[in-house]
C-alpha positions as a LaTeX table, in Angstrom:
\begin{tabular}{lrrr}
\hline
Residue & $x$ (\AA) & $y$ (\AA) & $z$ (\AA) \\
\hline
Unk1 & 83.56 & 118.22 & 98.53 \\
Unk2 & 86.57 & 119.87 & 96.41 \\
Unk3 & 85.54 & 118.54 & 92.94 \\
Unk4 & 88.83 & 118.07 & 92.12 \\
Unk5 & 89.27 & 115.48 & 94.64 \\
Unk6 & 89.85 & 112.18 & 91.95 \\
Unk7 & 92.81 & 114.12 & 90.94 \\
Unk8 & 94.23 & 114.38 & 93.78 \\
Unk9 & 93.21 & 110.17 & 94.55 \\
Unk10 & 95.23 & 109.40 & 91.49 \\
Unk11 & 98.00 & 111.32 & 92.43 \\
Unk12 & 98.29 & 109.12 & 95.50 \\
Unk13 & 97.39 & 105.86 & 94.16 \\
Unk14 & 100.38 & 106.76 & 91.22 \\
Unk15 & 102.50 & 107.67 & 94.63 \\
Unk16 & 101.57 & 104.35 & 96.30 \\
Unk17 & 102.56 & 101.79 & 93.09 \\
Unk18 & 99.46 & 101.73 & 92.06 \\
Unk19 & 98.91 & 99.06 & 95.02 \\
Unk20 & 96.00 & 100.84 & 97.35 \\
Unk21 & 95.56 & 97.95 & 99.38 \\
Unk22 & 99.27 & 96.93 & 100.02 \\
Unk23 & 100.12 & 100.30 & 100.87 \\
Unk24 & 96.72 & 100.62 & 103.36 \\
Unk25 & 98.38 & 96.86 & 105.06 \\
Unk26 & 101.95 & 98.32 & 105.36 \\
Unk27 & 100.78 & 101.80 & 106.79 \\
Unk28 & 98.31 & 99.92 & 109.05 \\
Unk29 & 101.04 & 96.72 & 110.13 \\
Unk30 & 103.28 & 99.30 & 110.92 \\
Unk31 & 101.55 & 101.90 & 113.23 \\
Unk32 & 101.95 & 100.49 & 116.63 \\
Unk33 & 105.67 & 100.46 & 116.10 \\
Unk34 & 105.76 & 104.48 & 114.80 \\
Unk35 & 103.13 & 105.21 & 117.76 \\
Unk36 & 105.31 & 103.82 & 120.89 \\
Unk37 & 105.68 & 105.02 & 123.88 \\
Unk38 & 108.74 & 107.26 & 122.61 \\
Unk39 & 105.96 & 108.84 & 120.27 \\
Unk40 & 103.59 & 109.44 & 123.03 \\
Unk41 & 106.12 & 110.72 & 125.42 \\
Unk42 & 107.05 & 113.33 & 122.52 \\
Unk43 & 103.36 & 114.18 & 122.25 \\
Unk44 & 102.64 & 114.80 & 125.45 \\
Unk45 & 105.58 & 116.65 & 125.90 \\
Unk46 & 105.05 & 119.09 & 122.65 \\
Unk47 & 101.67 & 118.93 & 121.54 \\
Unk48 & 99.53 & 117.79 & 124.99 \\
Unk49 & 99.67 & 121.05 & 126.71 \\
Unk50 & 98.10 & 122.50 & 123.87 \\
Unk51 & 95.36 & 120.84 & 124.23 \\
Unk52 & 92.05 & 122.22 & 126.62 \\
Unk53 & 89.01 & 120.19 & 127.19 \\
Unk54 & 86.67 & 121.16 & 124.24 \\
Unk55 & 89.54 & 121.44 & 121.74 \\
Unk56 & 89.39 & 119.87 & 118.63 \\
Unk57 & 92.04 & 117.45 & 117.80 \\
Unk58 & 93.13 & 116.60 & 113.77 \\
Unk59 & 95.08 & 114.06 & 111.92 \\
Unk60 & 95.92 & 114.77 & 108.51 \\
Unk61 & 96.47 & 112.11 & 106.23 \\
Unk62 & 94.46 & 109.61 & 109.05 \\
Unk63 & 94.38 & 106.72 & 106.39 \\
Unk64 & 92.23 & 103.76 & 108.30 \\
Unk65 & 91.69 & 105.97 & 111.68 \\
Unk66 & 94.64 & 104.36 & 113.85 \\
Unk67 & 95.53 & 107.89 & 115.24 \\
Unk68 & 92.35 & 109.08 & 115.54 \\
Unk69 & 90.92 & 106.85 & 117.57 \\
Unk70 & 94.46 & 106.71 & 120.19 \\
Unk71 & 93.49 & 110.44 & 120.02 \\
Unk72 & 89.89 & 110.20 & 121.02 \\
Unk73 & 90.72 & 107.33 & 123.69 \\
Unk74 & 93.49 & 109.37 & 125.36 \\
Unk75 & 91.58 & 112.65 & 125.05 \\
Unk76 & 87.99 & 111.44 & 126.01 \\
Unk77 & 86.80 & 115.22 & 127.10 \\
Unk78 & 87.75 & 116.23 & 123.04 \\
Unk79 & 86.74 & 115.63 & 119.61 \\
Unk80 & 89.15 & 113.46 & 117.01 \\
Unk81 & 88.84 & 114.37 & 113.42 \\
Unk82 & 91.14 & 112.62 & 110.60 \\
Unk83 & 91.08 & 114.09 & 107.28 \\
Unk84 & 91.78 & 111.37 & 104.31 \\
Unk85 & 91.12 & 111.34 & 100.47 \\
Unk86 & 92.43 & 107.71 & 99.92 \\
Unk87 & 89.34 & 105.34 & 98.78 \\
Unk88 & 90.94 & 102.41 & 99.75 \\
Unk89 & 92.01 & 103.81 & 103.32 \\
Unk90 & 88.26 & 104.96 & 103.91 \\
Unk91 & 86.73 & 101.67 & 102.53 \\
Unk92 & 89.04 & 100.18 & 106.11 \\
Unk93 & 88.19 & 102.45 & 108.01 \\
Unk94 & 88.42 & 101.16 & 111.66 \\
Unk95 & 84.93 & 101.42 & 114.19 \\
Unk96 & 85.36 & 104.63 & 116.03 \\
Unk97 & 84.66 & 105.96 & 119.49 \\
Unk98 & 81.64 & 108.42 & 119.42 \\
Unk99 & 84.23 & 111.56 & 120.08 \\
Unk100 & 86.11 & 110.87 & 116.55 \\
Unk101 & 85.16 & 110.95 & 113.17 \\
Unk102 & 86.64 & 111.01 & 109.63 \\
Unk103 & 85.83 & 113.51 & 106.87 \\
Unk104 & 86.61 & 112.80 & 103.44 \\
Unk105 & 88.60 & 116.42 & 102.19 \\
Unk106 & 91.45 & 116.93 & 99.42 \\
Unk107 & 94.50 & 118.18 & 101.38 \\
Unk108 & 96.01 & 119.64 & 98.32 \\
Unk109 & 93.02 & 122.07 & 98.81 \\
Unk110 & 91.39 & 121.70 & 102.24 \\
Unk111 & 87.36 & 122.88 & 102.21 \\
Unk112 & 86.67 & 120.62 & 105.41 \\
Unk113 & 83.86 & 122.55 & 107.44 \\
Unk114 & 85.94 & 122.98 & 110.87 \\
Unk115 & 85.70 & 126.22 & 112.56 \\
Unk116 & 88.01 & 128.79 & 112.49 \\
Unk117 & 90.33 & 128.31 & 116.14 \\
Unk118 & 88.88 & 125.14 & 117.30 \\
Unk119 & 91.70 & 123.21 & 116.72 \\
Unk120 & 94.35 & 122.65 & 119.20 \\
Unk121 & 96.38 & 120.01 & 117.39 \\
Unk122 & 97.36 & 118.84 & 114.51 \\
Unk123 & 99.09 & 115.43 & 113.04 \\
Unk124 & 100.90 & 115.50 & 109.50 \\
Unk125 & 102.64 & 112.24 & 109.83 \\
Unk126 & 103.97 & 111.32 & 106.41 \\
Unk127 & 101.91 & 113.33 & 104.23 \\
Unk128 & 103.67 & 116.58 & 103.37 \\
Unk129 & 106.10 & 114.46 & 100.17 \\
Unk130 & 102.93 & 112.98 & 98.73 \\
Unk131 & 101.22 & 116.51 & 98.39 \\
Unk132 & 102.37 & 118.54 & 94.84 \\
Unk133 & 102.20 & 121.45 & 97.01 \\
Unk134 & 101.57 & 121.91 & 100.91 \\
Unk135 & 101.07 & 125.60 & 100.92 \\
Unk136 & 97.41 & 125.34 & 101.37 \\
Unk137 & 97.28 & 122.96 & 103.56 \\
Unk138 & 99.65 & 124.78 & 105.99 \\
Unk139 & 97.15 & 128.17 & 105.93 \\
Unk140 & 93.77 & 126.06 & 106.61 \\
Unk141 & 95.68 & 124.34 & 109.45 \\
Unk142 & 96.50 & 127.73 & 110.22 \\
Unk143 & 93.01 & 129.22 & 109.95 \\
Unk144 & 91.68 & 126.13 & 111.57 \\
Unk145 & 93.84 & 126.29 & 115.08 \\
Unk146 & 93.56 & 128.26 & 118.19 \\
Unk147 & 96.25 & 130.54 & 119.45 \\
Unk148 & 98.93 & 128.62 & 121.42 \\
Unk149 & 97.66 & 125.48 & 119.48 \\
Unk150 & 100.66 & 123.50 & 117.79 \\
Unk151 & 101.27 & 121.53 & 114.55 \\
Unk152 & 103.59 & 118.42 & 114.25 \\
Unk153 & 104.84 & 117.65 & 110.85 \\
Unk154 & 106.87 & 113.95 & 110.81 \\
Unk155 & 108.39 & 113.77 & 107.11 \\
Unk156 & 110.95 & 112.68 & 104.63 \\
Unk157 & 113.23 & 115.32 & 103.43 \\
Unk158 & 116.01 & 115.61 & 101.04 \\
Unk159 & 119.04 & 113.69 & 100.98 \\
Unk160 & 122.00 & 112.39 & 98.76 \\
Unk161 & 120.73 & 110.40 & 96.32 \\
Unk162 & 124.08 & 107.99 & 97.33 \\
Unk163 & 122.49 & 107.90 & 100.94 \\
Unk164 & 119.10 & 107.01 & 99.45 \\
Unk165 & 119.62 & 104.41 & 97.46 \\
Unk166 & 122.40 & 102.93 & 100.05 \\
Unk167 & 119.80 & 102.54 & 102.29 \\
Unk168 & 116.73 & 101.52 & 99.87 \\
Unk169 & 119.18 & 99.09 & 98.42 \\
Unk170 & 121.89 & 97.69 & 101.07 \\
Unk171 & 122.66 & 94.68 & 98.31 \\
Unk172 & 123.94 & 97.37 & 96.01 \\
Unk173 & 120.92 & 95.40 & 93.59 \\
Unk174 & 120.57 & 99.19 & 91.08 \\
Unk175 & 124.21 & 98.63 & 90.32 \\
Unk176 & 124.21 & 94.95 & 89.11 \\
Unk177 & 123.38 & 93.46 & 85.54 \\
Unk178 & 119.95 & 92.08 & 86.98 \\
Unk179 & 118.69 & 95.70 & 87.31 \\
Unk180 & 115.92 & 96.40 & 84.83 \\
Unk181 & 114.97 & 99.80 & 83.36 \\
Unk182 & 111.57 & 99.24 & 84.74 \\
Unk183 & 113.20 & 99.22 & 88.57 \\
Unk184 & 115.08 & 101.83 & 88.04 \\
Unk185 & 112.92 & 104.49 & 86.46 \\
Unk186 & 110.49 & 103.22 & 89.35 \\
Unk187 & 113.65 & 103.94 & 91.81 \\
Unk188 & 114.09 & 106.98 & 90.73 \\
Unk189 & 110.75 & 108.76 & 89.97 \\
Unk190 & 110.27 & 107.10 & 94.08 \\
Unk191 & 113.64 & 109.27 & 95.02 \\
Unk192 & 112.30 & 112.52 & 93.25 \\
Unk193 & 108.62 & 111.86 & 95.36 \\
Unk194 & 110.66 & 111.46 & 98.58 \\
Unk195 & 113.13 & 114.40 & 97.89 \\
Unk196 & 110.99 & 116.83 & 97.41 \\
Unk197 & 111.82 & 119.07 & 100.58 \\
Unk198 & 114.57 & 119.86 & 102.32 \\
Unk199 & 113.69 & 120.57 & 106.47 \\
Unk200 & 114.39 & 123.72 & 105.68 \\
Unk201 & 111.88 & 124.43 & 103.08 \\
Unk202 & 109.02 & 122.99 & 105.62 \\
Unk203 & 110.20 & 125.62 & 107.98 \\
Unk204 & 110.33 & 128.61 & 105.88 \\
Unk205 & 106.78 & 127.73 & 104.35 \\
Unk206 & 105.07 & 126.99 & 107.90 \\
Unk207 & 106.94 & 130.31 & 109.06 \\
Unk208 & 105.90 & 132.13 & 106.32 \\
Unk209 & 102.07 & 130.99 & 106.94 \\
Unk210 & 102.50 & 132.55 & 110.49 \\
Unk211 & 103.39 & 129.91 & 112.61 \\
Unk212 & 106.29 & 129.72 & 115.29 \\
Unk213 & 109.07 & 127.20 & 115.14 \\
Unk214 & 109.06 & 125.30 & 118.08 \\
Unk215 & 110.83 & 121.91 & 117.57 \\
Unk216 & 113.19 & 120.52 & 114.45 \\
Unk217 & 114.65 & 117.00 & 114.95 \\
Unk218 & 115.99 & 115.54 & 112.27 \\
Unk219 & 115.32 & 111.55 & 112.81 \\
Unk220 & 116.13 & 107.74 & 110.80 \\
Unk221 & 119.65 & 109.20 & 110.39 \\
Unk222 & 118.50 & 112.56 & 109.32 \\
Unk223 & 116.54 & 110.77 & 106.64 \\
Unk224 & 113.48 & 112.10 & 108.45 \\
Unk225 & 112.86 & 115.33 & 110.58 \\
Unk226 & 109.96 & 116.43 & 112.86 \\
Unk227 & 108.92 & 119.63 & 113.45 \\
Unk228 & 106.53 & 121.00 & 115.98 \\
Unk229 & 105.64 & 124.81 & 115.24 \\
Unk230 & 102.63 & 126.70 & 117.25 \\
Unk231 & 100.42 & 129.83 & 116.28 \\
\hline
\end{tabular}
């Protein structure tokens, strides 16, 4: 394991309020509604015909193991692997079907032992902001999937700061007398972790890895985008 792995799990903990287990219940309440049958109609549209019987399939950031076990249900001919850091995700980690598994890697510096162009898809579904840099990340992904395979990134990306904090804060609460220096540093230090890319910068650093741009959909009112690209 990358020894500097606890780095990297403070880092996240820091990125989560240093709440572990409220974040793990808010990521997990909320899957089923960011994995509906829009999202599965996308996947099998973009990423699906990537996929052969044999292929491995990856989730990167897999926190309890929702995705990965959809994955290994829907895909029963394939192999599910999630990739997570987070101790309190891994201490929930949900009972999987004997076709997934989880490993326990630092994504800030992938050394996961998956062979070179086994991998026909890959899931980075709000993880690219949390990471201080994605750059290696995006060439082990790289390294790690087959020609023709494809790579879906679903992020945050940069935006007004007015259009952030209109939307984090409809009641207009930063701007009133109640509004302690303790929420707003905290509001702010939240809109620098969430602003850290533009779409654009995603594209030119999976480009410049080697991949091919395939898909870029900016989504939540352009708040969000997704991007498939393919190698």
């Amino acid at each position: 394991m990358n020894l500097t792995i606890e780095k990297t799990q403070a880092q996240i903990l820091k990125h989560h309020g240093g709440d572990g287990e409220h974040a793990r219940e808010m990521i997990t309440a909320t899957y089923e509604r960011r994995h509906d049958v829009a999202f599965w109609e996308f996947w099998n549209a973009q990423l699906g015909g990537a996929i052969d019987k044999g292929d491995l399939l990856l989730d990167l950031g897999a926190g309890v193991g929702q995705f990965v076990g959809d994955l290994a249900l829907r895909y029963p001919h394939n192999t599910a692997i999630g990739i997570e850091a987070a101790p309190y995700m891994l201490a929930a980690q949900l009972p999987l079907a004997d076709n997934a598994r989880m490993l326990v890697d630092d994504l800030n510096d992938p050394q996961a032992a998956i062979a070179d162009g086994s991998v026909a898809a890959v899931m980075a579904n709000m993880l690219v902001h949390e990471l201080p840099q994605p750059v290696l990340m995006f060439k082990a992904v790289y390294r790690w999937m087959k020609t023709g395979g494809r790579f879906c990134v679903i992020d945050l990306v940069r935006q007004p700061l007015e259009s952030y904090l209109e939307h984090k804060y409809p009641d207009r609460a930063v701007w009133t007398a109640e509004a302690s220096r303790e929420m707003l540093e905290d509001t702010f230090e939240h809109f620098l972790e969430h602003n850290r890319y533009h779409a654009d910068d995603l594209i030119y650093m999976l480009t410049a890895c080697g991949f091919k741009l395939v898909e870029n959909t900016p989504i939540r009112d352009g708040r969000m985008v997704r991007i498939v690209v393919e190698k």
